[in-house]
PDB file of N, CA, C and O in Angstrom:
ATOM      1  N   UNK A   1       0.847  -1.161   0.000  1.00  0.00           N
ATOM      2  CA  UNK A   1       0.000   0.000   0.000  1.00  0.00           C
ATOM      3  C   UNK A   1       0.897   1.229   0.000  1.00  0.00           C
ATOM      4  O   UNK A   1       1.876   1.335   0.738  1.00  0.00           O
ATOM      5  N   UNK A   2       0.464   2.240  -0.957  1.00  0.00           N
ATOM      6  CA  UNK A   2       1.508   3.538  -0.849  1.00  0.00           C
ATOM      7  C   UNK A   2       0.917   4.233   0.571  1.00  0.00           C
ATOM      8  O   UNK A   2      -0.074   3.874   1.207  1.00  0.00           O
ATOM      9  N   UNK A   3       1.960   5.486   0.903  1.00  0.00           N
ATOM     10  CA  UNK A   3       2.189   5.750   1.698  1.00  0.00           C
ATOM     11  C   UNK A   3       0.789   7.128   1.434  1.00  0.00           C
ATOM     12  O   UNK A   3       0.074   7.417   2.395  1.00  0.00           O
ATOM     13  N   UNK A   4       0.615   7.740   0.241  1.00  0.00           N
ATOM     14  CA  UNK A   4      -0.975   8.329   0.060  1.00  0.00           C
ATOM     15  C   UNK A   4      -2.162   7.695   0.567  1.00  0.00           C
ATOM     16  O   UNK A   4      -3.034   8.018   1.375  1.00  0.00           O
ATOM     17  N   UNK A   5      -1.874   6.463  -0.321  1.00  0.00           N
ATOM     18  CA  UNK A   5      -3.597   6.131   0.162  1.00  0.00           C
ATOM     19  C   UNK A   5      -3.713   5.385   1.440  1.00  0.00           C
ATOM     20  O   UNK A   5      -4.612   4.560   1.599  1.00  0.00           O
ATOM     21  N   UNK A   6      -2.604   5.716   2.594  1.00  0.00           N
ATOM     22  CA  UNK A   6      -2.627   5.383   3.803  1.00  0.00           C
ATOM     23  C   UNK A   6      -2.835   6.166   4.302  1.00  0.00           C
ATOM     24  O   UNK A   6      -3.224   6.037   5.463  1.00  0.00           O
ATOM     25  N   UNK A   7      -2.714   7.285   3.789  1.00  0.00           N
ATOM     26  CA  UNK A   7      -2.804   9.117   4.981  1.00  0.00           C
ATOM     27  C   UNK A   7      -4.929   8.943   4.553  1.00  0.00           C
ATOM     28  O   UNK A   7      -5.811   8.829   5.404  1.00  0.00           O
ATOM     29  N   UNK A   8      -5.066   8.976   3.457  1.00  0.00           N
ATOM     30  CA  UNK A   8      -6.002   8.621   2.875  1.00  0.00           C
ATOM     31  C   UNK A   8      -7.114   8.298   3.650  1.00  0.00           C
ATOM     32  O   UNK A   8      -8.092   8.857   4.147  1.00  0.00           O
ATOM     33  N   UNK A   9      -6.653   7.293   3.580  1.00  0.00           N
ATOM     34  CA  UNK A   9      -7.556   6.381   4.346  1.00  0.00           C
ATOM     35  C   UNK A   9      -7.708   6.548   6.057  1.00  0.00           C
ATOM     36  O   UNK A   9      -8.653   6.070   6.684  1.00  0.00           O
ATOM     37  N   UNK A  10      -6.599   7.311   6.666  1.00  0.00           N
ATOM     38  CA  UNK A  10      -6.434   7.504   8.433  1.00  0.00           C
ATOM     39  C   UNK A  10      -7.226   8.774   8.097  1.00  0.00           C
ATOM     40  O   UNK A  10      -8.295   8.879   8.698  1.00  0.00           O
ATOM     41  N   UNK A  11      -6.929   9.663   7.329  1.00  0.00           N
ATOM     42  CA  UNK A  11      -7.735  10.967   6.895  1.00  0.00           C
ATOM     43  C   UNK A  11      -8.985  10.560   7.022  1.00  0.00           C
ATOM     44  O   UNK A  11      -9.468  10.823   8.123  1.00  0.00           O
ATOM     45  N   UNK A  12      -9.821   9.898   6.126  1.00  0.00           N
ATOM     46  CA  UNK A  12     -11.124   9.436   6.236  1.00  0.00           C
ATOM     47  C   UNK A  12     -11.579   8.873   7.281  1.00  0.00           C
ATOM     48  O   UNK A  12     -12.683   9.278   7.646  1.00  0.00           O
ATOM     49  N   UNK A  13     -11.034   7.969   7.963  1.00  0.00           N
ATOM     50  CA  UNK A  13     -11.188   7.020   9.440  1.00  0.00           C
ATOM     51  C   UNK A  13     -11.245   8.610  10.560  1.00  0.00           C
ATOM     52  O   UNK A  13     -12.099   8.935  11.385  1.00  0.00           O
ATOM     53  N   UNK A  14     -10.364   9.100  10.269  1.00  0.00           N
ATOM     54  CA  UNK A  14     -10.684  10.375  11.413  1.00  0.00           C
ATOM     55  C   UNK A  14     -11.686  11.177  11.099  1.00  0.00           C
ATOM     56  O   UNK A  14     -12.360  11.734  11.967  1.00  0.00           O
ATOM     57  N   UNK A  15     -11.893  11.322   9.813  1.00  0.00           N
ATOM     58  CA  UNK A  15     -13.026  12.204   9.809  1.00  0.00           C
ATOM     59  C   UNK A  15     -14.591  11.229   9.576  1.00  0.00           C
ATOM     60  O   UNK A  15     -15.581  11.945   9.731  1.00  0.00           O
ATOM     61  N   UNK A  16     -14.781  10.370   9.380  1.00  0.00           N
ATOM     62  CA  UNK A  16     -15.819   9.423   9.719  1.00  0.00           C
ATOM     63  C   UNK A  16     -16.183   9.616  11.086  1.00  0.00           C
ATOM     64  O   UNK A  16     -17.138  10.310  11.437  1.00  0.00           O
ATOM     65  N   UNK A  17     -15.241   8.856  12.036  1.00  0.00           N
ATOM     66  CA  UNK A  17     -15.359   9.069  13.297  1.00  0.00           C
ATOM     67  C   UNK A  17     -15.696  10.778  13.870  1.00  0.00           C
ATOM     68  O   UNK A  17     -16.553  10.814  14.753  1.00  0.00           O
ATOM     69  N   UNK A  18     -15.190  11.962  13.508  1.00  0.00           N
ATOM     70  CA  UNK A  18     -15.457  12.889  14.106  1.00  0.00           C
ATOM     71  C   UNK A  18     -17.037  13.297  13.381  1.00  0.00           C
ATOM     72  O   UNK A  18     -17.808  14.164  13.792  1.00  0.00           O
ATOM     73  N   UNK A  19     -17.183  12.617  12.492  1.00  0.00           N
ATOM     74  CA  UNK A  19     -19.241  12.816  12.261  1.00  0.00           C
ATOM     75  C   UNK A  19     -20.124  12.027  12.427  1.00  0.00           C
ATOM     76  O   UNK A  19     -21.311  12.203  12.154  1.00  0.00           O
ATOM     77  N   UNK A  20     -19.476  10.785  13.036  1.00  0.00           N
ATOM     78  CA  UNK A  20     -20.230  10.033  13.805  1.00  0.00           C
ATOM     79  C   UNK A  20     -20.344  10.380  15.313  1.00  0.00           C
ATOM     80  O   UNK A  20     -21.415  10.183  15.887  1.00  0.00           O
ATOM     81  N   UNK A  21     -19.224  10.914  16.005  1.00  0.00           N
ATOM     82  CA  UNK A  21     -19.565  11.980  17.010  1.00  0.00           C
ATOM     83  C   UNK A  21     -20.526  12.837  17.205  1.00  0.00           C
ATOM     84  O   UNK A  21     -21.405  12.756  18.064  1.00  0.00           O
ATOM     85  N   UNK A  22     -20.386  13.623  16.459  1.00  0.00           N
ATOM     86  CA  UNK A  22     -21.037  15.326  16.496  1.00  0.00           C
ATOM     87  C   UNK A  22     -22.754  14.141  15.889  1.00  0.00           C
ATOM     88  O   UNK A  22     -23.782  14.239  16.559  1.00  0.00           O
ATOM     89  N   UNK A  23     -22.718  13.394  14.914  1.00  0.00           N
ATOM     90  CA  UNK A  23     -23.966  12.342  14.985  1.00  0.00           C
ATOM     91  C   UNK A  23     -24.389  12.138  15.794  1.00  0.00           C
ATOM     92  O   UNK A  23     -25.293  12.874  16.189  1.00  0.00           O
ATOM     93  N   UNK A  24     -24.048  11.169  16.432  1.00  0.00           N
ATOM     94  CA  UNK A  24     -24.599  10.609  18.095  1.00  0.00           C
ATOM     95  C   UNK A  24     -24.949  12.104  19.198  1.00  0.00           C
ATOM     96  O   UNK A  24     -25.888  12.290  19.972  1.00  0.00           O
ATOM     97  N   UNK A  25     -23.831  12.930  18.878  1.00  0.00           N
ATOM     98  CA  UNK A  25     -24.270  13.754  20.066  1.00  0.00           C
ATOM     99  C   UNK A  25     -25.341  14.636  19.406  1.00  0.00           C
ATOM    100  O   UNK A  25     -25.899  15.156  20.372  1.00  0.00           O
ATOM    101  N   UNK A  26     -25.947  15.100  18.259  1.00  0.00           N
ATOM    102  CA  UNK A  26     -27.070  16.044  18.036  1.00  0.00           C
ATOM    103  C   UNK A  26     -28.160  14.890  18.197  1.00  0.00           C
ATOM    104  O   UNK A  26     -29.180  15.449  18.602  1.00  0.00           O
ATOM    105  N   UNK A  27     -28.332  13.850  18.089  1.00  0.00           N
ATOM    106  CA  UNK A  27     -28.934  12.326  18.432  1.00  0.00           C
ATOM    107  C   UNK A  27     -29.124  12.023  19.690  1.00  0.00           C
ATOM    108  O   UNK A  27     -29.959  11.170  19.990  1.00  0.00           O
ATOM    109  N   UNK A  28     -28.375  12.678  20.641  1.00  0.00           N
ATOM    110  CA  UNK A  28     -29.036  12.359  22.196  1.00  0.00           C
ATOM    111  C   UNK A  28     -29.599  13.868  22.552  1.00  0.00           C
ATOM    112  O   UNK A  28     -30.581  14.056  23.271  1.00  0.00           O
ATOM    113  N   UNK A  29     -28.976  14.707  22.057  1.00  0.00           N
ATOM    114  CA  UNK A  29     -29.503  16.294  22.349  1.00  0.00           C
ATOM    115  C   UNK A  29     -31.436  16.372  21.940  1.00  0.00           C
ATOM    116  O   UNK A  29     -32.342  16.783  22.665  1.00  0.00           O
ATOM    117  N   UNK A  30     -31.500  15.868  20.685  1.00  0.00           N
ATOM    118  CA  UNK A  30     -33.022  15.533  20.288  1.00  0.00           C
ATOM    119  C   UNK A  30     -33.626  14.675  21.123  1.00  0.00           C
ATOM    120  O   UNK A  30     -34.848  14.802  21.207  1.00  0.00           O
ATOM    121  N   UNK A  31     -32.996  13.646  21.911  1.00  0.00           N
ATOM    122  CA  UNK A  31     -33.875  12.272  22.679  1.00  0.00           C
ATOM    123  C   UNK A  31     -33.822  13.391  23.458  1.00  0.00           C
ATOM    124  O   UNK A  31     -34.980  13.807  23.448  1.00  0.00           O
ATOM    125  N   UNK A  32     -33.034  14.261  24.252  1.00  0.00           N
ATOM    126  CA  UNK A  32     -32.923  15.018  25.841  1.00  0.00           C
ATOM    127  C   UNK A  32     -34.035  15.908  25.596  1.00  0.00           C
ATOM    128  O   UNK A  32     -34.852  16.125  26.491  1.00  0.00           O
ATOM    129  N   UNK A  33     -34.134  16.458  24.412  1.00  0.00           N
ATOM    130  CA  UNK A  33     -35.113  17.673  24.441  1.00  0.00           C
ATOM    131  C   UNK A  33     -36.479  17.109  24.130  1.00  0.00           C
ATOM    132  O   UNK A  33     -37.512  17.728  24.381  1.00  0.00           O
ATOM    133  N   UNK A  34     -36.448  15.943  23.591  1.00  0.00           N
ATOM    134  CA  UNK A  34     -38.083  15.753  23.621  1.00  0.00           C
ATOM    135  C   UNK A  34     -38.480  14.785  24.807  1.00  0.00           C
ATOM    136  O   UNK A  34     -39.480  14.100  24.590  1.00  0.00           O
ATOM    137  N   UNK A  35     -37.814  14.613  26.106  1.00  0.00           N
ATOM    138  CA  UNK A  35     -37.944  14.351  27.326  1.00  0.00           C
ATOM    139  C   UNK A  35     -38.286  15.234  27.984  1.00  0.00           C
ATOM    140  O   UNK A  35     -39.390  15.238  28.528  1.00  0.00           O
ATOM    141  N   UNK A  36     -37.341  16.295  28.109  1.00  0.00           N
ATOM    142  CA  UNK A  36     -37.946  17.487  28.878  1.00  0.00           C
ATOM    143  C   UNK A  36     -39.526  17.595  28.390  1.00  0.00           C
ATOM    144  O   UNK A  36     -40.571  17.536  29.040  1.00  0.00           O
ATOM    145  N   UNK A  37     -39.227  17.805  26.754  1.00  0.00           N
ATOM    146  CA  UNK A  37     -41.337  18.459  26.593  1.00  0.00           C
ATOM    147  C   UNK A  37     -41.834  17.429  27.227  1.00  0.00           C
ATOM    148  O   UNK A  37     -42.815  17.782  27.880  1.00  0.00           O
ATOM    149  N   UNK A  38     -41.564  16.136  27.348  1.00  0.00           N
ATOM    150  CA  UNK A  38     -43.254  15.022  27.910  1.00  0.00           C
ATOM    151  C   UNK A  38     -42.838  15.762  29.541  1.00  0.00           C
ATOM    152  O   UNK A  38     -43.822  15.987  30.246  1.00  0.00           O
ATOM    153  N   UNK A  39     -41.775  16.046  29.998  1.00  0.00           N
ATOM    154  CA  UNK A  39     -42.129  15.913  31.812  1.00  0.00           C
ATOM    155  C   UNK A  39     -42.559  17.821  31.451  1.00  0.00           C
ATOM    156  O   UNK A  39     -43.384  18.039  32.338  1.00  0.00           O
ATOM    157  N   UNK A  40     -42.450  18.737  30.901  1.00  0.00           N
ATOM    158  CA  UNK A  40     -43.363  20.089  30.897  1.00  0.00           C
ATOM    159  C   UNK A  40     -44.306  19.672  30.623  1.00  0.00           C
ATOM    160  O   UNK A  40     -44.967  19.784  31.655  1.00  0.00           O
ATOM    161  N   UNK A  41     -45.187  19.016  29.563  1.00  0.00           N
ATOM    162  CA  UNK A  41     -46.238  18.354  29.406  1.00  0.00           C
ATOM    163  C   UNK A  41     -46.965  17.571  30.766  1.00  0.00           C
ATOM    164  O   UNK A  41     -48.012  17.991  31.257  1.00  0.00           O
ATOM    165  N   UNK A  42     -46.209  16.327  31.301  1.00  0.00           N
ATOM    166  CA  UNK A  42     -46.779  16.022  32.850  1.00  0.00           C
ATOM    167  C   UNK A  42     -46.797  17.210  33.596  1.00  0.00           C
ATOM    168  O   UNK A  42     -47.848  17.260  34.235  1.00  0.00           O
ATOM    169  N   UNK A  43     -46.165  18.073  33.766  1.00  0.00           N
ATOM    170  CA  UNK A  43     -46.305  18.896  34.987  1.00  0.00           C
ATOM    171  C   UNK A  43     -47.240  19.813  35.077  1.00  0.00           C
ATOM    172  O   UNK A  43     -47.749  20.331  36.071  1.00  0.00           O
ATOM    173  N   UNK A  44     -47.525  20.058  33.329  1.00  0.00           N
ATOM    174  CA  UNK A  44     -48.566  20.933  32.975  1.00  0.00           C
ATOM    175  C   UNK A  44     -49.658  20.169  33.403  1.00  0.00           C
ATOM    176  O   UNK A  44     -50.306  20.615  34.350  1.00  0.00           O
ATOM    177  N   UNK A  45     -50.005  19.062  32.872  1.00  0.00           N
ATOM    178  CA  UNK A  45     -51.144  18.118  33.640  1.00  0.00           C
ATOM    179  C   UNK A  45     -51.493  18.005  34.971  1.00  0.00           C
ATOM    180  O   UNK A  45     -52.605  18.293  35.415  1.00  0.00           O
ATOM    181  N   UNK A  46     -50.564  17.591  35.611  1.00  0.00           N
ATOM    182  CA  UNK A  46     -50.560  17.940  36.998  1.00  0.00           C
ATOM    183  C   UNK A  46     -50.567  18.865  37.950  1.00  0.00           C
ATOM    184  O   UNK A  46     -50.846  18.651  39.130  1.00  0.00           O
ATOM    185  N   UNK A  47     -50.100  20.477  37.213  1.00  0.00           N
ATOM    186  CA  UNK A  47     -50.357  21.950  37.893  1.00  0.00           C
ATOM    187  C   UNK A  47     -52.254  22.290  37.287  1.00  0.00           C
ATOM    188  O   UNK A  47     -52.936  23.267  37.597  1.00  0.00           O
ATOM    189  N   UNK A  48     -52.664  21.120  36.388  1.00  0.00           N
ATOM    190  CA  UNK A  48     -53.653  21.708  36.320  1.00  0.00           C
ATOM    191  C   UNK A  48     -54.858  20.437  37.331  1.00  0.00           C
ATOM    192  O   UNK A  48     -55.975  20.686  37.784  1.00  0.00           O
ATOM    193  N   UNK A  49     -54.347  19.586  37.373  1.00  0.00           N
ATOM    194  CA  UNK A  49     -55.344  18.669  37.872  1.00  0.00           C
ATOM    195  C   UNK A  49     -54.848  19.497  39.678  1.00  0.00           C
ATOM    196  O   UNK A  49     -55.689  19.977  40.437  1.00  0.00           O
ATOM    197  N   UNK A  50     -53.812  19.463  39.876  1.00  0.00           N
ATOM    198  CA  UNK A  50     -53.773  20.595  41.273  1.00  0.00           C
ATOM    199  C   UNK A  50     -54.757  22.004  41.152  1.00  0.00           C
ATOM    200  O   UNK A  50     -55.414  22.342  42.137  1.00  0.00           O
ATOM    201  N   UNK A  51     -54.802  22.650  40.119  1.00  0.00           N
ATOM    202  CA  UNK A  51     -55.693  24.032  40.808  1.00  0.00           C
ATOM    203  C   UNK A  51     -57.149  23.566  40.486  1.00  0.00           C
ATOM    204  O   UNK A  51     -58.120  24.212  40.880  1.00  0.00           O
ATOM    205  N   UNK A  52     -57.278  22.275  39.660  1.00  0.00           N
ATOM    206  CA  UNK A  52     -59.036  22.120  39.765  1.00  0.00           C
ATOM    207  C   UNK A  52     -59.497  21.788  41.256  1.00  0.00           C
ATOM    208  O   UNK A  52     -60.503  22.324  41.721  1.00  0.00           O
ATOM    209  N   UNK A  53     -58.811  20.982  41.910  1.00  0.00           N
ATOM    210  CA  UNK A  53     -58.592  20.596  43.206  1.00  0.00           C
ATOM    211  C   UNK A  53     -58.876  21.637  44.255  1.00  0.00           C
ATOM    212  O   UNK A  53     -59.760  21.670  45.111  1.00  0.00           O
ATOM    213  N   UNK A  54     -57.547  22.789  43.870  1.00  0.00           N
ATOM    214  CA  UNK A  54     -57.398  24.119  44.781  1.00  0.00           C
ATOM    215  C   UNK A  54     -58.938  24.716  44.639  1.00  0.00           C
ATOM    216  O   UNK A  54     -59.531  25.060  45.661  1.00  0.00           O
ATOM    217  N   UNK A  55     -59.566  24.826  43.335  1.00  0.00           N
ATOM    218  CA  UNK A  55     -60.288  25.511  42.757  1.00  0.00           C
ATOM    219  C   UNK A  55     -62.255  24.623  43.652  1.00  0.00           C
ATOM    220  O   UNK A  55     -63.104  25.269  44.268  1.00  0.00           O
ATOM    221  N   UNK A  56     -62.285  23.282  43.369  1.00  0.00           N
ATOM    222  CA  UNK A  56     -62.918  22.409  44.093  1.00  0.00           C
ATOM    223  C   UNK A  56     -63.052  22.648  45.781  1.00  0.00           C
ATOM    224  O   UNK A  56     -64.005  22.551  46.554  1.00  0.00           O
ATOM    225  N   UNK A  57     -61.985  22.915  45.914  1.00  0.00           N
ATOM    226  CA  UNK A  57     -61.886  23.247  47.613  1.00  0.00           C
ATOM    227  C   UNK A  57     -62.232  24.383  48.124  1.00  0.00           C
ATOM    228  O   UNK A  57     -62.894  24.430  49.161  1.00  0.00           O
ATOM    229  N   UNK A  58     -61.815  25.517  47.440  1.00  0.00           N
ATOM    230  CA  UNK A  58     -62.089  26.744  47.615  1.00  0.00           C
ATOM    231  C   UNK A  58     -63.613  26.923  47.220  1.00  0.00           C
ATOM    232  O   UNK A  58     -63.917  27.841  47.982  1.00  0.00           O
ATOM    233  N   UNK A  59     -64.426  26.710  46.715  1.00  0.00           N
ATOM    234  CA  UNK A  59     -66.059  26.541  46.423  1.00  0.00           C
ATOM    235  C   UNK A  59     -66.343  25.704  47.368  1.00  0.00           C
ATOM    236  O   UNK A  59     -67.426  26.119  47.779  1.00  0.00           O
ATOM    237  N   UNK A  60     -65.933  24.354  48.269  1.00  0.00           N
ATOM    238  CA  UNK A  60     -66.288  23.966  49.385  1.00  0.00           C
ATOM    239  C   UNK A  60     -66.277  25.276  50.857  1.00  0.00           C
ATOM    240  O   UNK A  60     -67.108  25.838  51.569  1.00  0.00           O
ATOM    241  N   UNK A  61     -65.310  25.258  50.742  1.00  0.00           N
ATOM    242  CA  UNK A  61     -64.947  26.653  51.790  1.00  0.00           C
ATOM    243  C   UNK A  61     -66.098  27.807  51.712  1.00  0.00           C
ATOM    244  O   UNK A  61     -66.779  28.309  52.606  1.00  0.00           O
ATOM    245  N   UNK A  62     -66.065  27.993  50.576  1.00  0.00           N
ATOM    246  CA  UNK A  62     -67.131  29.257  50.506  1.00  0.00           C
ATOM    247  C   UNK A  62     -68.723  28.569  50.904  1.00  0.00           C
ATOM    248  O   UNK A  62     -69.661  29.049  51.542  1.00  0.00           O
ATOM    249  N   UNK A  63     -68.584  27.517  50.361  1.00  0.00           N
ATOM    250  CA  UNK A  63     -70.179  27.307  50.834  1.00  0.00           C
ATOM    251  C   UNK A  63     -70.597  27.133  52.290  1.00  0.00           C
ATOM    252  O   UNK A  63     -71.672  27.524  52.746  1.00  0.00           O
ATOM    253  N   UNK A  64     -69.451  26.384  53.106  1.00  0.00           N
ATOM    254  CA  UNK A  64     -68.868  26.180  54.392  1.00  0.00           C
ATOM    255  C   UNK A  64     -69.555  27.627  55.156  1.00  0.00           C
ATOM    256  O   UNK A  64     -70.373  27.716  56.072  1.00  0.00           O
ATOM    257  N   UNK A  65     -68.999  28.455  54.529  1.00  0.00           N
ATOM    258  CA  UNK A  65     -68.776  30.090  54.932  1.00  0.00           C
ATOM    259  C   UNK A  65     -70.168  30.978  54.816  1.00  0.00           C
ATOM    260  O   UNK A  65     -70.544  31.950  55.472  1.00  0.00           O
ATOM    261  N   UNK A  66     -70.830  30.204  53.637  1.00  0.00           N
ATOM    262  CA  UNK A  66     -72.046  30.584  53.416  1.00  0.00           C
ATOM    263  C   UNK A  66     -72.883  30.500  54.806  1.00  0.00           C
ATOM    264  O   UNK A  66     -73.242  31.332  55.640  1.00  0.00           O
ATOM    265  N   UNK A  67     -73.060  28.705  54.609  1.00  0.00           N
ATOM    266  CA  UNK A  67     -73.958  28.579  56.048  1.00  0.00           C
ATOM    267  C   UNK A  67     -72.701  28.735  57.314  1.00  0.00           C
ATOM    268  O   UNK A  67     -72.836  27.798  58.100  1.00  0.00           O
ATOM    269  N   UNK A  68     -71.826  29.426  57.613  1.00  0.00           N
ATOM    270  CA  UNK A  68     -71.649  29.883  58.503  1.00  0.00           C
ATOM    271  C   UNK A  68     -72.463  30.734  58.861  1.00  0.00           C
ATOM    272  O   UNK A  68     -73.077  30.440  59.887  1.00  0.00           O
ATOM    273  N   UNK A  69     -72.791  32.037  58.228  1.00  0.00           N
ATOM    274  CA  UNK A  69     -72.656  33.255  57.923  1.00  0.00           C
ATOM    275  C   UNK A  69     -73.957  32.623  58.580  1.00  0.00           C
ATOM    276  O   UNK A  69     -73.897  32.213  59.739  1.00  0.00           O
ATOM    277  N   UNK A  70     -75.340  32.530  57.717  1.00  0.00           N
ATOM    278  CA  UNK A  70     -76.380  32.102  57.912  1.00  0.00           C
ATOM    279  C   UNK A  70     -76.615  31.411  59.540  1.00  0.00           C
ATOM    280  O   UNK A  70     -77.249  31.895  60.478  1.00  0.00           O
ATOM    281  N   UNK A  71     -76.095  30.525  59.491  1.00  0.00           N
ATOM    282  CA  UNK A  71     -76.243  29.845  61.103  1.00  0.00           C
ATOM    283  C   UNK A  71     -76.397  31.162  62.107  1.00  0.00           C
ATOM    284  O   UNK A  71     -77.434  31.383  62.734  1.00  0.00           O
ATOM    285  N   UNK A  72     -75.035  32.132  62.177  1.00  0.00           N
ATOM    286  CA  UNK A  72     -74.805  33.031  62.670  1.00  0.00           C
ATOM    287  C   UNK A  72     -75.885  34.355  62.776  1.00  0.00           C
ATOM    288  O   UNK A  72     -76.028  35.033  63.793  1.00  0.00           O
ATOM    289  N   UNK A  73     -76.426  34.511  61.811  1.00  0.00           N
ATOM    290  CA  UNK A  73     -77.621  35.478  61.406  1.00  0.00           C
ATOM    291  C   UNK A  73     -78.860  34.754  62.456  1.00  0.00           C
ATOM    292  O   UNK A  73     -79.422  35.513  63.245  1.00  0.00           O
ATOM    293  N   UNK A  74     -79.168  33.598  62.438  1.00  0.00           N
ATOM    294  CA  UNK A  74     -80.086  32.794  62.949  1.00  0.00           C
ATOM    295  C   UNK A  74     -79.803  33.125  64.393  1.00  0.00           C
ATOM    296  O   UNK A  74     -80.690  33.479  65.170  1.00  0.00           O
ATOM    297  N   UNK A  75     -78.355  32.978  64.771  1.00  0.00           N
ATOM    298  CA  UNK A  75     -78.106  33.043  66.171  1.00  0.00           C
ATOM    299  C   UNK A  75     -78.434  34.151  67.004  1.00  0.00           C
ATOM    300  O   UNK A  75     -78.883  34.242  68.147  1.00  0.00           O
ATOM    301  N   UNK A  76     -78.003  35.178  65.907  1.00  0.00           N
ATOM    302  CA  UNK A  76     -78.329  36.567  66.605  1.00  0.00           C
ATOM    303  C   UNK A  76     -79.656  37.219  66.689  1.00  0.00           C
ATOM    304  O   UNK A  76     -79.834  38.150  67.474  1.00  0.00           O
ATOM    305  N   UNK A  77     -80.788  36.685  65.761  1.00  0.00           N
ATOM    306  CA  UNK A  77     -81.715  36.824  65.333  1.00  0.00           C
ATOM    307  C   UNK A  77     -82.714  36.113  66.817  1.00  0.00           C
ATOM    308  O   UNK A  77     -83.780  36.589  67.208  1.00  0.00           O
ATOM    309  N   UNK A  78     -82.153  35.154  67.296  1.00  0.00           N
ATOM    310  CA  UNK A  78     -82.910  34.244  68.406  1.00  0.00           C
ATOM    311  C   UNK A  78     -82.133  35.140  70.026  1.00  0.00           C
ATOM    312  O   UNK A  78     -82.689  35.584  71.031  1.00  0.00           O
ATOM    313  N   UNK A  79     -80.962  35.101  69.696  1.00  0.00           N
ATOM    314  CA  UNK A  79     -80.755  35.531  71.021  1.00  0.00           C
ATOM    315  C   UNK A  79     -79.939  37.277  71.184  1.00  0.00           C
ATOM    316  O   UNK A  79     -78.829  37.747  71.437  1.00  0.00           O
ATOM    317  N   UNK A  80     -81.464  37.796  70.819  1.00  0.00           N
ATOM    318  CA  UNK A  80     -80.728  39.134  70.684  1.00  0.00           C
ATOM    319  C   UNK A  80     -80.250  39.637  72.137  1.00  0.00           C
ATOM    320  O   UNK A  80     -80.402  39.001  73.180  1.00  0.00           O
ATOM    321  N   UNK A  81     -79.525  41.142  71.982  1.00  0.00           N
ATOM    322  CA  UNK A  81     -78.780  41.158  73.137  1.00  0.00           C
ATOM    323  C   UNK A  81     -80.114  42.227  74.104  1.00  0.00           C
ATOM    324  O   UNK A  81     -80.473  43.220  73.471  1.00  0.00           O
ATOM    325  N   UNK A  82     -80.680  42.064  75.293  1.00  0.00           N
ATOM    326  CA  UNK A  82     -81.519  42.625  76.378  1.00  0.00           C
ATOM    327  C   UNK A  82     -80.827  43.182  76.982  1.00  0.00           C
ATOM    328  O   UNK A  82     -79.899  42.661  77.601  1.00  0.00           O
ATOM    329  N   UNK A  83     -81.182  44.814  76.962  1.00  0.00           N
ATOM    330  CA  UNK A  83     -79.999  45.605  77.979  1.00  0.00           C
ATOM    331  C   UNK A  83     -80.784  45.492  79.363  1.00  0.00           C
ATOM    332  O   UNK A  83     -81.954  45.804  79.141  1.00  0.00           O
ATOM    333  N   UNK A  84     -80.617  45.207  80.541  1.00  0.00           N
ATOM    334  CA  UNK A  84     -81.029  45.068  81.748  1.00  0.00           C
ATOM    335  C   UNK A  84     -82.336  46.013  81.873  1.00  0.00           C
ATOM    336  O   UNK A  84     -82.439  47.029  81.185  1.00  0.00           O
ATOM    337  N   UNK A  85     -83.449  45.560  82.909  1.00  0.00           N
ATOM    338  CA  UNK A  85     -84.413  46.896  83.114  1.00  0.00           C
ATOM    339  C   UNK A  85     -83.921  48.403  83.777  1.00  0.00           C
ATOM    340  O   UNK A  85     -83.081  48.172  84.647  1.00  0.00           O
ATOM    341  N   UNK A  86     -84.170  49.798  83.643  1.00  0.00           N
ATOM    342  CA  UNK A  86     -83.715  50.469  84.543  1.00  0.00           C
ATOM    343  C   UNK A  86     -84.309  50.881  85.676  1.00  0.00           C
ATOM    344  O   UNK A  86     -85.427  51.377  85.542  1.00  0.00           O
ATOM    345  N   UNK A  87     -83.822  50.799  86.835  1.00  0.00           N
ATOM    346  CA  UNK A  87     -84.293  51.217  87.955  1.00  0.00           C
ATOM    347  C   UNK A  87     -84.723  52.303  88.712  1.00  0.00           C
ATOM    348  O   UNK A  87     -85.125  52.133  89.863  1.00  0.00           O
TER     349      UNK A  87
END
């Protein structure tokens, strides 16, 4: 084999290999980034199944608050306040 088509050929072997590199690595950069979107995607799911929840609870509370309010009206309504007779 001449001593050309040996540089040749290590020439090509190195540069094969350095684009099978920079290959593989824009090849895991695409798997990494379309991982992140599914877990922004879950989290988005899950910040929203959390404020229907927050949102569910807070309309319990208020109704809670409602017949508080009410009970309370009732209370004062039955036992109003009698200032003593004067003498």
């Amino acid at each position: 084999m001449s001593p050309n088509a040996a540089f040749i050929t290590a020439g090509l072997t190195i540069l094969a290999l350095v684009l099978s590199i920079f290959g593989a690595s824009w090849l895991n950069q695409r798997a990494t980034e379309k991982l992140i979107e599914q877990m922004e995607k879950r989290f988005d799911a899950k910040f929203d199944a959390m404020n229907a929840r927050f949102d569910s609870i807070n309309h319990r509370f208020s109704a809670v608050e409602q017949r508080l309010d009410r009970i309370e009206r009732q209370l004062e309504a039955v036992f109003k306040p009698v200032l003593p007779p004067r003498t």
